[in-house]
C-alpha positions in Angstrom: 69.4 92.8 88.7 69.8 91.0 92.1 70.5 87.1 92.4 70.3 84.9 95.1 71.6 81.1 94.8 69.2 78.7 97.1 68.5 74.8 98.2 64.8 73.6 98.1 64.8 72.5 101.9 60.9 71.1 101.6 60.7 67.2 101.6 58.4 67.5 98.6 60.2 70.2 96.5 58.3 73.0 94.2 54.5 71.2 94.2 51.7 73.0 93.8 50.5 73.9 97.0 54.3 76.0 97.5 54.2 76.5 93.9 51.3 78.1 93.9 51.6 80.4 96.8 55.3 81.4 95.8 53.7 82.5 92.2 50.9 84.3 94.0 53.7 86.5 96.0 55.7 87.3 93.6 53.0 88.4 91.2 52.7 91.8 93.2 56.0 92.1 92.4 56.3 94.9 89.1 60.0 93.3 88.3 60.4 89.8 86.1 61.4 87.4 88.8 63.0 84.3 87.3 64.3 80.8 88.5 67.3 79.0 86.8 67.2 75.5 87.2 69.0 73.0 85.8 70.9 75.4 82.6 67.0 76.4 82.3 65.1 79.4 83.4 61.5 79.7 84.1 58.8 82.5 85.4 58.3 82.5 88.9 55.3 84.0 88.0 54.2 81.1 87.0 52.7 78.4 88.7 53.1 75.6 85.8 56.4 76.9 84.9 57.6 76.5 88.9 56.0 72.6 88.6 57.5 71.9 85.2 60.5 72.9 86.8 60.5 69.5 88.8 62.4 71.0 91.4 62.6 68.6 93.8 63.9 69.0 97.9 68.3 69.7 97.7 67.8 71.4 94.4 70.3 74.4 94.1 68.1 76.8 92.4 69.1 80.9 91.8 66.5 83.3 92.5 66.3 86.3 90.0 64.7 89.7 90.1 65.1 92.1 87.6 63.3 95.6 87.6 62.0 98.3 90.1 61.5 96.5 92.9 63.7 93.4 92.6 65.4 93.7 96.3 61.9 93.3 97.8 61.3 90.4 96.0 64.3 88.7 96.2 64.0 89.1 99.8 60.4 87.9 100.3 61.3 85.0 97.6 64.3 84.2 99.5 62.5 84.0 102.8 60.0 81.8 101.4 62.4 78.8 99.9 64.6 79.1 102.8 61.6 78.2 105.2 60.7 75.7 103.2 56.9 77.7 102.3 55.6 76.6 105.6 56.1 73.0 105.4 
């Protein structure tokens, strides 16, 4: 298991555009990949658990990936939140 603790830097937080598109990457990924947020944790897999989140933009999130292949997807998941998907 590798963790990795992160700030939502996007002015509009986890919506579904980033949501979406976060989900969509780490699907490929053969190793559970989980957010905990808030005391809560949620599939990143997931695009409704990522929105029901609410994760909005300062949010100190950590960044979970248990399995096979978790460094790879902690690094691309990483990469993603810490440039803000784009935005």
């Amino acid at each position: 298991m590798v963790s990795k603790v992160l700030t939502v830097p996007n002015a509009q937080g986890f919506h579904m555009r980033p949501a979406s598109v976060f989900a969509s990457a780490m699907a490929k990924y053969s190793c559970t990949v989980t957010i905990k947020f808030n005391g809560n944790s949620y599939n990143a897999k997931s695009v409704l658990n990522l929105i029901a989140a609410c994760m909005k933009c300062g949010s100190e999130i950590e960044l979970i990936c248990d399995g096979d292949d978790e460094q790879q997807a902690l690094d691309e998941g990483a990469k993603m939140i810490e440039d803000g998907f784009g935005e």
